[in-house]
C-alpha positions as CSV (number, residue, x, y, z in Angstrom):
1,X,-79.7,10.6,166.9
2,X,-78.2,13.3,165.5
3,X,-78.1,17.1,167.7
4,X,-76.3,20.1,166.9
5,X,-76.0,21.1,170.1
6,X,-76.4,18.3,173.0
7,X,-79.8,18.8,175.1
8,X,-79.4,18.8,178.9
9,X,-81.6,17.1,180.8
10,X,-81.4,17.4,185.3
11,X,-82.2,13.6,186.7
12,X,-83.1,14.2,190.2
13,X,-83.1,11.3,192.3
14,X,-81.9,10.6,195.7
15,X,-80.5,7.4,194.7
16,X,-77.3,7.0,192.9
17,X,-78.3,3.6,190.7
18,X,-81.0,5.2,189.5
19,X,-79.3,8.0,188.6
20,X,-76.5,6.4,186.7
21,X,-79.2,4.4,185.0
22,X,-81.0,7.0,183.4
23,X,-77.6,9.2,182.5
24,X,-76.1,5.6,180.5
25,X,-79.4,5.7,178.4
26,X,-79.3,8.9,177.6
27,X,-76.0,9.6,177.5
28,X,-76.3,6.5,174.7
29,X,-78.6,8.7,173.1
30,X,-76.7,12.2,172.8
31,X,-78.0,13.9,175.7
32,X,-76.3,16.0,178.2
33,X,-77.0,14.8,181.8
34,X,-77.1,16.7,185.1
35,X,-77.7,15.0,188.2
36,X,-79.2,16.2,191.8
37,X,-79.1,14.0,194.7
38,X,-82.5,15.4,196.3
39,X,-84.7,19.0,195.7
40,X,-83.0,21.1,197.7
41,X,-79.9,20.3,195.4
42,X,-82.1,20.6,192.2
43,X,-83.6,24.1,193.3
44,X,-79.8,25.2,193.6
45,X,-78.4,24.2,190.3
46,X,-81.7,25.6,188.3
47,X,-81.1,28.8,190.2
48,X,-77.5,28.7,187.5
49,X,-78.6,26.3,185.3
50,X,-81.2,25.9,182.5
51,X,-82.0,22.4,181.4
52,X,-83.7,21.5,178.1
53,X,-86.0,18.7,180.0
54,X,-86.1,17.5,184.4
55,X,-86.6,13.9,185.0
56,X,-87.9,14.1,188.7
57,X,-88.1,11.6,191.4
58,X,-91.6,11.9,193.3
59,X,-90.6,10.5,196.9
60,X,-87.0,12.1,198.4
61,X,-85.7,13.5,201.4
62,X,-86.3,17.3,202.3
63,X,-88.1,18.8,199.6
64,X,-90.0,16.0,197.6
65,X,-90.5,16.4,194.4
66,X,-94.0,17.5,193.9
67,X,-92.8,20.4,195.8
68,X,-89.6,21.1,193.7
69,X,-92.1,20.4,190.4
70,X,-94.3,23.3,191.9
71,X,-91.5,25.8,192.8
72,X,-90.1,25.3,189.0
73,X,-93.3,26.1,187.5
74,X,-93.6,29.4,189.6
75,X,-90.1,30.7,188.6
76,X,-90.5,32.3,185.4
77,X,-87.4,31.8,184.2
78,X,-87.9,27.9,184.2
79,X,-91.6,27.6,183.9
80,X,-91.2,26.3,180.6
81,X,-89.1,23.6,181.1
82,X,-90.9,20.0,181.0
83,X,-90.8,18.1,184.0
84,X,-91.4,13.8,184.1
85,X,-92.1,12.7,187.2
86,X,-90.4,9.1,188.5
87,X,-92.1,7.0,190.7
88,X,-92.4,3.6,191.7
89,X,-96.0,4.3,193.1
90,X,-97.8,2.5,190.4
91,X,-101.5,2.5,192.2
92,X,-101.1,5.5,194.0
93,X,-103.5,8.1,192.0
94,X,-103.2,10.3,194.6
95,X,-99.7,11.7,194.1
96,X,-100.0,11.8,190.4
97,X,-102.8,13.9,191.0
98,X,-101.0,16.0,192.8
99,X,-98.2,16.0,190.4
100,X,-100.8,16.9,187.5
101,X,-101.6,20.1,189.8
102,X,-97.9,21.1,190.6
103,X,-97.1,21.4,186.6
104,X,-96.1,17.9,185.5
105,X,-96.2,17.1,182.1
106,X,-95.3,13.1,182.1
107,X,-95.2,10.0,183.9
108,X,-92.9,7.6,184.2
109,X,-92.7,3.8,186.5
110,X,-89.9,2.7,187.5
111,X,-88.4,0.3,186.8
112,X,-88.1,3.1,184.2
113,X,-87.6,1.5,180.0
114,X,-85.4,2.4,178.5
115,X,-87.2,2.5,175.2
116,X,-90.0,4.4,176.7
117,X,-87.6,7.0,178.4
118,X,-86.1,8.1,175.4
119,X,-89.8,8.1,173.7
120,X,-91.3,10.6,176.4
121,X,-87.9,12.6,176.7
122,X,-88.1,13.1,172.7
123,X,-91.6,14.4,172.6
124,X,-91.2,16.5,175.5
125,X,-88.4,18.4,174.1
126,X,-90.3,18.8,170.8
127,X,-92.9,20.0,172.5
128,X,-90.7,22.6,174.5
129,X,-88.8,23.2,171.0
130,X,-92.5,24.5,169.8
131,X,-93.4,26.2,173.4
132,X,-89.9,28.3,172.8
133,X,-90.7,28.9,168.9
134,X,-94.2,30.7,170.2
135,X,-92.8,32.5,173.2
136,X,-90.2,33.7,171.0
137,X,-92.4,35.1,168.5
138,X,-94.5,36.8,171.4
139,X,-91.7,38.5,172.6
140,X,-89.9,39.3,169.1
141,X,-93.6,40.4,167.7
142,X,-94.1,42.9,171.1
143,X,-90.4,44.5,170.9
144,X,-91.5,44.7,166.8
145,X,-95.3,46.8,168.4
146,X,-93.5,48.6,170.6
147,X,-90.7,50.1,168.5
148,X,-93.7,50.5,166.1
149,X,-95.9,52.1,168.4
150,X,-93.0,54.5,169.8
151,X,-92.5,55.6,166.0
152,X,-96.0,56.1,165.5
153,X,-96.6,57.7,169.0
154,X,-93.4,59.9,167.7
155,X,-94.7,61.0,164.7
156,X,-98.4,61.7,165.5
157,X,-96.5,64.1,168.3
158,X,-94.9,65.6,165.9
159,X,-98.2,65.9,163.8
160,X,-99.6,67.3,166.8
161,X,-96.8,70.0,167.2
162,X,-96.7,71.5,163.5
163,X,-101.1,71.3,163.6
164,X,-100.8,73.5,167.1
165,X,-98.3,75.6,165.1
166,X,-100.1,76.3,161.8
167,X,-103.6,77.2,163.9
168,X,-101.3,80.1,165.7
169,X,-99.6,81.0,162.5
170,X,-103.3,81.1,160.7
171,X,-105.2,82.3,163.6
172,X,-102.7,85.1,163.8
173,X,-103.7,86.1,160.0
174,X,-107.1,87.2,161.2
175,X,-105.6,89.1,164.0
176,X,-102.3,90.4,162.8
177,X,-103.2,94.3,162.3
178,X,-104.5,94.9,165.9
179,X,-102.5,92.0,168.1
180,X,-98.8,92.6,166.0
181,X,-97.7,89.2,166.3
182,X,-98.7,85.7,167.3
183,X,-97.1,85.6,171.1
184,X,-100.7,86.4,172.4
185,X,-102.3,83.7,170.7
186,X,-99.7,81.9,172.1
187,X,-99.8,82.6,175.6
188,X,-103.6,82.7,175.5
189,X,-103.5,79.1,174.5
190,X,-100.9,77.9,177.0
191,X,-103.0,80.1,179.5
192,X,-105.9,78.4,179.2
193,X,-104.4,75.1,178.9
194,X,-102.9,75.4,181.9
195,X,-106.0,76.9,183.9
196,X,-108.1,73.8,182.6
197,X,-105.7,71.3,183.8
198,X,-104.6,73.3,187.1
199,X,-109.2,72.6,187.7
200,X,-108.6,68.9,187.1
201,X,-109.9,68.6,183.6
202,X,-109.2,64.9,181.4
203,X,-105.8,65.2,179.7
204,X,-107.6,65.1,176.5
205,X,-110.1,68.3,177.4
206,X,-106.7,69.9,178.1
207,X,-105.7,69.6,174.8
208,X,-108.1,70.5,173.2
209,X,-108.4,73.7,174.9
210,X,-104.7,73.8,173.8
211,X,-105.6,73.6,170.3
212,X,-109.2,75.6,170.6
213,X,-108.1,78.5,172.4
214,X,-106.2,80.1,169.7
215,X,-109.1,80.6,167.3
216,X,-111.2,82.5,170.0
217,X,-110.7,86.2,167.6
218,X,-110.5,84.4,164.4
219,X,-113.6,86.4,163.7
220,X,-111.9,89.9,163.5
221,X,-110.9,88.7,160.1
222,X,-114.6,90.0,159.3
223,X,-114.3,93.5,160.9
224,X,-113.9,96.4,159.0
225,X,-110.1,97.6,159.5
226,X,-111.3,101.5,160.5
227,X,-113.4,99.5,162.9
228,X,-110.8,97.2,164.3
229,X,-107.5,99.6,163.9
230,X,-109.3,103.1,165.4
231,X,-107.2,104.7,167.7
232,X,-110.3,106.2,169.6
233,X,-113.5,104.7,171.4
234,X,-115.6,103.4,169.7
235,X,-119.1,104.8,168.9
236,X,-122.4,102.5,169.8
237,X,-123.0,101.3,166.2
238,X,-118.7,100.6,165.9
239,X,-119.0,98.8,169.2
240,X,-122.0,97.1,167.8
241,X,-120.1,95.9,164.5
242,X,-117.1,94.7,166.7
243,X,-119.2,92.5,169.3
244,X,-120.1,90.3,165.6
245,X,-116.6,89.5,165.6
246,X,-117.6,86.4,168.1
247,X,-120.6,85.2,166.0
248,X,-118.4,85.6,162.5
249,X,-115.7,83.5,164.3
250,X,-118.4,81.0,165.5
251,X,-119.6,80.6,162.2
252,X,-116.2,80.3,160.6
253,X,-115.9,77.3,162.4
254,X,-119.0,75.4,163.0
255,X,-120.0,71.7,161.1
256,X,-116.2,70.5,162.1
257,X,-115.9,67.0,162.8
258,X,-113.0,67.8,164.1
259,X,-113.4,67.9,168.0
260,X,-111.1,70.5,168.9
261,X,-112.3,73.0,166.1
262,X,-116.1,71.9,167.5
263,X,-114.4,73.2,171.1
264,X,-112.9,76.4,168.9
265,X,-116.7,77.3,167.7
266,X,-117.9,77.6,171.2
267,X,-114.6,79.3,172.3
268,X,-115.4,81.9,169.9
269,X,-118.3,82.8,170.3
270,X,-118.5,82.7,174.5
271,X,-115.1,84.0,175.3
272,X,-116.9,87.6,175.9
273,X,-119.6,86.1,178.2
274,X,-119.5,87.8,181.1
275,X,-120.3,85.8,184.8
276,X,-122.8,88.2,185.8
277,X,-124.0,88.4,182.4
278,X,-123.4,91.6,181.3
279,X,-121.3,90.3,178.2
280,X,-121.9,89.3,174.7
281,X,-123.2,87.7,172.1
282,X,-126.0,85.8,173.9
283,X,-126.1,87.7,177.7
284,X,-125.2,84.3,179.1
285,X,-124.7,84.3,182.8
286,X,-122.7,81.8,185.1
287,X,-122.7,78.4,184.3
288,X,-124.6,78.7,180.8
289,X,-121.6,79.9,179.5
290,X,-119.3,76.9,178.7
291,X,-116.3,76.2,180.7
292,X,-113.8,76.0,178.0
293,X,-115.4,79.8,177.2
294,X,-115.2,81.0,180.4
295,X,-111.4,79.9,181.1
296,X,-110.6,81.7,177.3
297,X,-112.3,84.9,178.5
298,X,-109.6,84.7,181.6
299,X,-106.8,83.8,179.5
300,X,-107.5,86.5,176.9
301,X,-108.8,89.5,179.3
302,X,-105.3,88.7,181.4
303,X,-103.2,88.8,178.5
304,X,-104.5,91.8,176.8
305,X,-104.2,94.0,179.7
306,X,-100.4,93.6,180.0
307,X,-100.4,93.4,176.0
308,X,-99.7,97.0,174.0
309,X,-102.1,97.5,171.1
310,X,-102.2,100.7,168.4
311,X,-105.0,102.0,170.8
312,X,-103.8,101.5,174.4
313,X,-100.9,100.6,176.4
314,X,-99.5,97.5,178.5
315,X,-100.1,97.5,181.8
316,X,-97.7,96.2,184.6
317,X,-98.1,92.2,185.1
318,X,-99.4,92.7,189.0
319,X,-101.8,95.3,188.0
320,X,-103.3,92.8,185.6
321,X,-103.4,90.1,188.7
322,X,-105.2,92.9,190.5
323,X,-107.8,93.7,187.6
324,X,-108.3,89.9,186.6
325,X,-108.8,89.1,190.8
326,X,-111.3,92.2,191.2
327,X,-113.5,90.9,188.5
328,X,-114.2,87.9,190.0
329,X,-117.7,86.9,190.4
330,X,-118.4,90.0,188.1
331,X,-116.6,89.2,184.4
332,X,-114.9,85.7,185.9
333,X,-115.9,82.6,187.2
334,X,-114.6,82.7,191.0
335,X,-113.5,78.7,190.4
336,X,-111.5,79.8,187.0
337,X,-109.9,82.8,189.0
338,X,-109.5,80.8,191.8
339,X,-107.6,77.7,189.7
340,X,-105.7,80.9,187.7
341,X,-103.8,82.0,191.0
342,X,-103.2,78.5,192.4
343,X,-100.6,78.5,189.4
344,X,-99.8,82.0,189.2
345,X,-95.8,81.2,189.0
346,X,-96.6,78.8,185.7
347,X,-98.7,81.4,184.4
348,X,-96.0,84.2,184.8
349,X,-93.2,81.5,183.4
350,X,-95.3,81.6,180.3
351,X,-95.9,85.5,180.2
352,X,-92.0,85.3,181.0
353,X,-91.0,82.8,177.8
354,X,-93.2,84.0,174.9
355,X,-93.0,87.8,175.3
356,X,-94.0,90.1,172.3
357,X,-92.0,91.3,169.7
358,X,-94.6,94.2,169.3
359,X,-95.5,95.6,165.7
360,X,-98.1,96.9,164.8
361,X,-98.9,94.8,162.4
362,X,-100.1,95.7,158.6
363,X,-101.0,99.1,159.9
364,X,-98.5,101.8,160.2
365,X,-99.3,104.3,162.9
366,X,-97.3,107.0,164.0
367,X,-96.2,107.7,167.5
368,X,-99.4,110.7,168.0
369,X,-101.7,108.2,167.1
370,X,-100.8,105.7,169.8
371,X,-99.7,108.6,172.3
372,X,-103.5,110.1,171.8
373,X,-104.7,106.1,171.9
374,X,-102.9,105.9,175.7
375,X,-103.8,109.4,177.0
376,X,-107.4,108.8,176.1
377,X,-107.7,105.2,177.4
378,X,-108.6,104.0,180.7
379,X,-108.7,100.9,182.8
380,X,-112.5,100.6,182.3
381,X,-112.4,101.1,179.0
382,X,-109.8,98.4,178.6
383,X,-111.8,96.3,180.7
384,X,-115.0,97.0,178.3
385,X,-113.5,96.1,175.3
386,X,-111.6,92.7,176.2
């Protein structure tokens, strides 16, 4: 028979002649042989060893081998490995039965023949040869999933990153002459993603707040600019023409299949509901307006107090905490304010990390212009417009 590499095969058998008998035959016929004089000493050299094929006795002292056939097929690591049980028991059913359920795969009698030895011991190993082949290929296809699924999983991230960054960098078109630059779409975003998740909302919801958020004012793109870039209040019919700005952004964006741009319609045009309902478009009051709306309208009322525009100043950080915690119940959702100062520090990190760069976008105005803008403004008024 020829072998590349000699097969080992563990005889375990409490007596010696047996023992020897088995190792001549297959010794004879190319085979590495390891003996064990009884379990105990069989469960000690597999816990080193890794034989191609065990030829077990059934009946030894200590540990018999029904037991020892049991423990190998528990072990992981030798599971695989084909056991014959030996025995001299011809009639009794009862321990082969017992055998079967402990993981044999063969029988043989003793007086064991030799022709029939080397017959079981050569199928065996063909079998294990095929068993090793398919476990193999498992494991080799799984590490080949896995390094796929990690590449793929890398690059739809990074799919995810550069779609999160062109919505901020188009968003911030429509908005550019009266917001400056894109850090409050920005913050808004990470704002509300963080409120939403801080209220225990699906991972998924979460991110798609993260990607909806930014497109609440997309509709300002349709606002005349001496609307959108006066210095002064606004007049009733102005006012009037500025409040479309949610409905123009809502219909920018409806018939997506896209779910987070579905999310961005209703963003834009609830993110000026008001929870008492005095807000706009549709007067909705309380829990009609849609959660994703109502956390916006927190995110985006917060930021733009402590934001400077052409027509107003920033206020001081704490003074927004105040404003944003004495509206609530009034322009807030008491659970969205409540979830908003359970994670004040994260929101002030984010304040802190994407501050503004202010211009004044497009628009050129001069220093009376924005000093008239400030001296003219109040807090109320702020709090109207946002």
């Amino acid at each position: 028979m020829n072998i590349d590499k000699k097969q080992r095969i563990l005889v375990v058998d409490d007596s010696r002649t047996d023992r020897l008998y088995l190792r001549k035959i297959l010794f004879h016929e190319g085979y590495e042989v390891i003996e064990a004089t009884d379990g105990l000493d069989a469960l000690s050299i597999l816990s080193s060893e890794v034989p191609d094929l065990i030829l077990l006795d059934i009946i030894m002292p200590g540990i018999d081998g029904i037991e020892v056939a049991k423990r190998i097929k528990e072990n992981d690591k030798t599971s695989i490995i084909p056991i014959v049980m030996v025995s001299s028991m011809r009639e009794d059913i009862k321990y082969r039965v017992n055998a079967l359920k402990a993981g044999a795969d063969d029988f043989l009698n003793k007086p064991v023949d030799s022709m029939e030895l080397v017959a079981r011991v050569q199928s065996l190993l063909k079998i294990k040869a095929y068993n090793e082949y398919i476990y193999n290929y498992k494991n080799d296809l799984e590490n080949e999933v896995a390094i796929r699924t990690a590449e793929l999983q890398k690059a739809f991230k990074k799919i995810k990153e550069v779609s999160l960054e062109i919505i901020y960098r188009l968003t911030q078109a429509a908005v550019y002459k009266d917001e400056g630059t894109g850090a409050h779409i920005k913050r808004v975003s990470l704002y509300a993603a963080a409120i939403a998740r801080a209220m225990g909302l699906k991972e998924t919801i979460v991110e798609n707040i993260l990607y909806a958020s930014p497109m609440h004012d997309i509709g300002k793109i349709g606002i005349p600019d001496h609307i959108l870039l006066k210095t002064g209040k606004l007049n009733q019919d102005e006012w009037e023409i500025m409040k479309q700005h949610t409905v123009i952004g809502s219909k920018i964006l409806m018939k997506s299949n896209v779910e987070f741009i579905q999310l961005g319609e209703i963003i834009a045009l609830t993110h000026h509901e008001k929870w008492d309902g005095s807000g706009y478009s549709q007067g909705l009051a309380g829990t009609q307006i849609p959660l994703a709306g109502r956390i916006t309208a927190l995110s985006d009322a917060f930021d733009a107090i402590g934001s400077q525009r052409p027509y107003k100043k920033a206020l001081p950080v704490e003074k927004s905490f105040e404003i944003i915690k004495n509206s609530r119940g009034t322009h807030f959702d008491p659970d969205v304010v409540d979830a908003f100062f359970s994670i004040k520090d994260e929101i002030l990190a984010i304040e802190k990390q994407h501050k503004d760069e202010y211009e004044f976008g497009a628009s050129n105005f001069d220093k009376t212009h924005i000093i008239n803008a400030i001296t003219n403004s109040s807090i109320n008024e702020t709090i109207k417009c946002i």
